[in-house]
C-alpha positions as CSV (number, residue, x, y, z in Angstrom):
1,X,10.0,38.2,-11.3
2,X,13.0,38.1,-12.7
3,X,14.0,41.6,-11.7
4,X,13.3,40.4,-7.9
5,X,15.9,37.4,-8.5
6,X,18.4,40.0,-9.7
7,X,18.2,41.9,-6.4
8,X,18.1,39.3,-4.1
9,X,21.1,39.2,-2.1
10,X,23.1,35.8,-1.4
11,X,22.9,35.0,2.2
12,X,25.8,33.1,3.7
13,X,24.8,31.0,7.1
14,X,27.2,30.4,9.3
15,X,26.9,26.6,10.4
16,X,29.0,24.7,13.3
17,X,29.9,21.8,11.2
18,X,30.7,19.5,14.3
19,X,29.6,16.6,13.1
20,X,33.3,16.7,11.4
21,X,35.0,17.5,14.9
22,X,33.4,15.3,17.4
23,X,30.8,13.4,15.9
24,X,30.6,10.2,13.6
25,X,32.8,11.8,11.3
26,X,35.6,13.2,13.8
27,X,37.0,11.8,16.9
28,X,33.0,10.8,18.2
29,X,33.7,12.4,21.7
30,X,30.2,14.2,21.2
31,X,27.8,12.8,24.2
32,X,25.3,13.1,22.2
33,X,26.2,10.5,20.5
34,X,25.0,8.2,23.6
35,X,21.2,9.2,22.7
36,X,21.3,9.3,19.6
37,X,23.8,7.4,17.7
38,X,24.4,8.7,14.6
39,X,24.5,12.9,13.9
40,X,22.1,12.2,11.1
41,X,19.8,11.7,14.2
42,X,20.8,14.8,16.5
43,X,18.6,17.8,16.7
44,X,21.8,19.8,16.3
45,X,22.3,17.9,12.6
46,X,18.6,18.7,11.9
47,X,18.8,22.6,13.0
48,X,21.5,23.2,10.6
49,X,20.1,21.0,7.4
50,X,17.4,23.3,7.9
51,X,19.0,26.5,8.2
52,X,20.9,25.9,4.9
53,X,17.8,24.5,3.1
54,X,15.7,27.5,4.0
55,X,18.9,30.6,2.9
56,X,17.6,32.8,0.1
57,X,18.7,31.9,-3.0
58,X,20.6,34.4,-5.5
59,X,19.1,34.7,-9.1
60,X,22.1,32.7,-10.4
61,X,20.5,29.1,-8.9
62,X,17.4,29.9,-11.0
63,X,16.2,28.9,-14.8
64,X,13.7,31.3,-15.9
65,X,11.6,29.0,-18.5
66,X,10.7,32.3,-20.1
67,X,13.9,32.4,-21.1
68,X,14.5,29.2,-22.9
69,X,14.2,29.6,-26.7
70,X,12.6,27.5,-29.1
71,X,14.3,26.0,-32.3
72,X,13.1,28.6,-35.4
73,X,11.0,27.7,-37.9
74,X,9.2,25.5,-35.5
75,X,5.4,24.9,-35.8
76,X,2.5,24.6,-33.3
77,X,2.9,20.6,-33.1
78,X,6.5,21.0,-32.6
79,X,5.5,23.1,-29.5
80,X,3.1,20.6,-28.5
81,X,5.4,17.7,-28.8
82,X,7.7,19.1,-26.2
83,X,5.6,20.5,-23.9
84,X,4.3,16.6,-23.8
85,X,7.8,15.7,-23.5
86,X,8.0,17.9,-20.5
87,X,4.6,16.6,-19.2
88,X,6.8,13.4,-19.4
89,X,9.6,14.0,-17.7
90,X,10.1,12.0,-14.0
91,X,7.5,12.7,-11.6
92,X,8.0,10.5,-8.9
93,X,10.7,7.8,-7.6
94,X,11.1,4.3,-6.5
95,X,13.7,1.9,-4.7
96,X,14.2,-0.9,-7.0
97,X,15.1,-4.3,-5.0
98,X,15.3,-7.6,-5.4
99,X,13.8,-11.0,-4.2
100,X,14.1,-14.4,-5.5
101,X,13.5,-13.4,-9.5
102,X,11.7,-10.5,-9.2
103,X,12.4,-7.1,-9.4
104,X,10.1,-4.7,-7.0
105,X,10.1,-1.2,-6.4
106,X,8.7,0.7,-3.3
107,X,8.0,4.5,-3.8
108,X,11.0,6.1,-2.2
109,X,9.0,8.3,0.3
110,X,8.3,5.7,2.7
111,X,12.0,4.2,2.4
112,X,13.4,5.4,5.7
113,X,16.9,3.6,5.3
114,X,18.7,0.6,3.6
115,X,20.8,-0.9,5.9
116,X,23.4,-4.4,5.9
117,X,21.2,-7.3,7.1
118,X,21.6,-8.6,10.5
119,X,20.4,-11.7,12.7
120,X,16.3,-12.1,13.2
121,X,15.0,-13.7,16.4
122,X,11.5,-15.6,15.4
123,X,8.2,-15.3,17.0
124,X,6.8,-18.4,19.1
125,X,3.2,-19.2,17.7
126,X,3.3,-16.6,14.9
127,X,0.7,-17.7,12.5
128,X,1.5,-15.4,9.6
129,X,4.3,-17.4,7.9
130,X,5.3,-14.2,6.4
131,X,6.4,-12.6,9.9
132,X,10.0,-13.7,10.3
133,X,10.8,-12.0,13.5
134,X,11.8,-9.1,15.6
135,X,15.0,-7.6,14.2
136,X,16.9,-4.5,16.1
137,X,17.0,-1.6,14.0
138,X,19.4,1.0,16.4
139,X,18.5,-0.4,19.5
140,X,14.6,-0.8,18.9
141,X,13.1,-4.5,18.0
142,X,11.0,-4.2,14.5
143,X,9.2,-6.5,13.2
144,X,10.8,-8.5,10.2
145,X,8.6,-10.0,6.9
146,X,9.2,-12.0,4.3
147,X,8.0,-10.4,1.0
148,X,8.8,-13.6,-0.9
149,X,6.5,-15.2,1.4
150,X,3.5,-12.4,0.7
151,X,4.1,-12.6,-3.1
152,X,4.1,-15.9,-3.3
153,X,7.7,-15.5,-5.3
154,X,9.7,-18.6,-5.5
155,X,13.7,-19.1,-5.5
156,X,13.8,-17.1,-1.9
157,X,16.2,-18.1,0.8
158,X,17.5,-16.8,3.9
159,X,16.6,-14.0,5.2
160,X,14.1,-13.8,1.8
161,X,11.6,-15.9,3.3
162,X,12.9,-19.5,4.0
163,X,14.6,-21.1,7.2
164,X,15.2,-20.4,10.5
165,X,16.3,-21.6,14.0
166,X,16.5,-21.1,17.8
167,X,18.1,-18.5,18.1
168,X,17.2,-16.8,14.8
169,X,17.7,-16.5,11.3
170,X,21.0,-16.0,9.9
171,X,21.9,-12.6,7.7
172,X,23.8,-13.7,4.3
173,X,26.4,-11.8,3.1
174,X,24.8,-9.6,0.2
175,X,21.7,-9.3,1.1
176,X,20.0,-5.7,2.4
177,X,16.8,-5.0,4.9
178,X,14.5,-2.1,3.9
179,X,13.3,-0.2,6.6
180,X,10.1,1.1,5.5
181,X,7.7,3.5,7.2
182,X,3.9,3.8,6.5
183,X,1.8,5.5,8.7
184,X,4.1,5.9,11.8
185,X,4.5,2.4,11.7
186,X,7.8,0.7,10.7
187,X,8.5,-2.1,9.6
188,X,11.8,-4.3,7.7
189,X,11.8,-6.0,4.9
190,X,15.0,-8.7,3.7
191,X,15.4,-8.3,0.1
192,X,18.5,-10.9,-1.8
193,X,19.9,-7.2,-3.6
194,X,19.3,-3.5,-3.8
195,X,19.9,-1.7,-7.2
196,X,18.8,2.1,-6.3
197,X,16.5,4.7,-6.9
198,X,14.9,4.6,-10.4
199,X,12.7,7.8,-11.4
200,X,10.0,7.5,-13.7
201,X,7.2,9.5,-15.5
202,X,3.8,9.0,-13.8
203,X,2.7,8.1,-17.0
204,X,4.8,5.5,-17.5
205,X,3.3,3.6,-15.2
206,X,1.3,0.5,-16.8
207,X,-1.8,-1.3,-14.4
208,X,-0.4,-4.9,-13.9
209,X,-1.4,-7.6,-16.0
210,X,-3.1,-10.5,-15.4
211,X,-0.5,-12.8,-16.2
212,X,1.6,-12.1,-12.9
213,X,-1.9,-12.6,-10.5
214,X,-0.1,-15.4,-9.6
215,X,2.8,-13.7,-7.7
216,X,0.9,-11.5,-5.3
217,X,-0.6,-8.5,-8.1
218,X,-2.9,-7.8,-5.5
219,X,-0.1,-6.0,-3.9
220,X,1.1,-4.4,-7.1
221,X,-0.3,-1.1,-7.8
222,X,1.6,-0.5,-11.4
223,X,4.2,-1.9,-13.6
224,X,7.6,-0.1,-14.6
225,X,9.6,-0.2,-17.3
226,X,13.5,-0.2,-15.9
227,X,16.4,-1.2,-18.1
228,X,15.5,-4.1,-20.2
229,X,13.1,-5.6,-16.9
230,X,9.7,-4.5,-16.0
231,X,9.5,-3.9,-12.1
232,X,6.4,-4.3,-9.5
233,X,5.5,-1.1,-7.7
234,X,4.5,-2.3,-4.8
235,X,1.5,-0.8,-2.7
236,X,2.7,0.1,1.1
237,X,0.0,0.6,2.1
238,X,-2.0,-2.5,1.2
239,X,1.2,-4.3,2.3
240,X,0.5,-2.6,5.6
241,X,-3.0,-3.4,6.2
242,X,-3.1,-7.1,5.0
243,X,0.0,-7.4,8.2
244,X,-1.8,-5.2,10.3
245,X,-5.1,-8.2,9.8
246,X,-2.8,-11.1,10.2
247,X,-1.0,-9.2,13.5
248,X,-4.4,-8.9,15.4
């Protein structure tokens, strides 16, 4: 294998990098940018991701494990302790947010974007007290919820789950909407603060305990240590389908 990595050439593409002449980053006289925005939406932006993701790669952008020595004088339980440690090492990802008190998490693969919050226009007759609205997410209306409300988590305010008006309710400065995705359906969730993206060990990952059945577990599918807190992985997709009930 190795041998193969050593003879692989290094294939340069060559990319038209306009995105930094007349896109979002240049002087934005693309007219694409009429359809679609933003270039991190343009076919053109995808094609060349893809063609620079999909380049051979020379033998120097490998690490043959093969080739990683162990410490002398090392016994078989030494050996076994780190191939644990490697069995521990981060296997998945989450978005750790805020709302009210609590620290939740999302897993990262359905986070399609964090954006600034903006203005949502409420729903006449919407029973689901959770639904706050229709919010426009780059020019399409998506539907807005509370997950303060679904949790059952106090201290929320805002855009977290409490208020509203006529003509909408108002975005406060700090605060961030998740736009989530889960099954070709989209939907945005207000949170009070956004830390980042915290990866973890799949072991790592405790069941919740009964203690927090109080503040929505049903929608918690593990617990996460991160920093000194423990955070609330939620469950998209039973997020999903209890909406999906309430929507119908």
């Amino acid at each position: 294998m190795s041998d193969v990595l050593q003879t692989m050439p290094t294939v340069e593409v060559a990319v038209d990098d306009c995105w930094n002449r007349i896109g979002v980053r240049g002087d934005n006289s693309c007219p694409k940018l009429k359809d679609y925005f933003r270039c991190l939406n343009c076919p053109t932006f995808a094609t060349a991701a893809s063609a620079l993701l999909d380049r051979p790669v020379s033998a120097a952008g490998f690490r043959q494990t093969d080739e990683m020595p162990l410490q002398s004088g090392g016994d078989q339980g030494d050996v076994d302790n780190m191939l644990r440690r490697g069995r521990g090492d981060a296997t998945a990802s989450m978005l750790v947010f805020r709302v009210g008190e609590e620290w939740l998490g999302l897993p990262t693969t359905v986070i399609v974007e964090v954006i600034e919050a903006r203005a949502i226009h409420s729903l006449p007759h919407q029973a689901n007290q959770s639904v706050l609205g229709l919010t426009n997410i780059r020019g399409a209306l998506k539907i807005c919820v509370s997950l303060g409300r679904m949790l059952g988590i106090g201290g929320i305010g805002g855009n977290g789950g409490s208020g509203s008006g006529s003509n909408g309710i108002a975005a406060h400065a700090g605060q961030r909407l998740l736009v989530v995705s889960h099954e070709e359906q989209i939907l945005a969730f207000p949170v009070n603060e956004v830390s980042g993206v915290h990866a973890y060990a799949a072991d790592a990952a405790q069941l919740p305990p009964s203690t927090i059945a109080q503040t929505g577990s049903a929608y918690t599918q593990a617990v996460i240590g991160w920093r000194d807190k423990k955070v609330g992985l939620l469950d998209c997709g039973l997020l999903f389908y209890a909406l999906n009930r309430s929507l119908t």
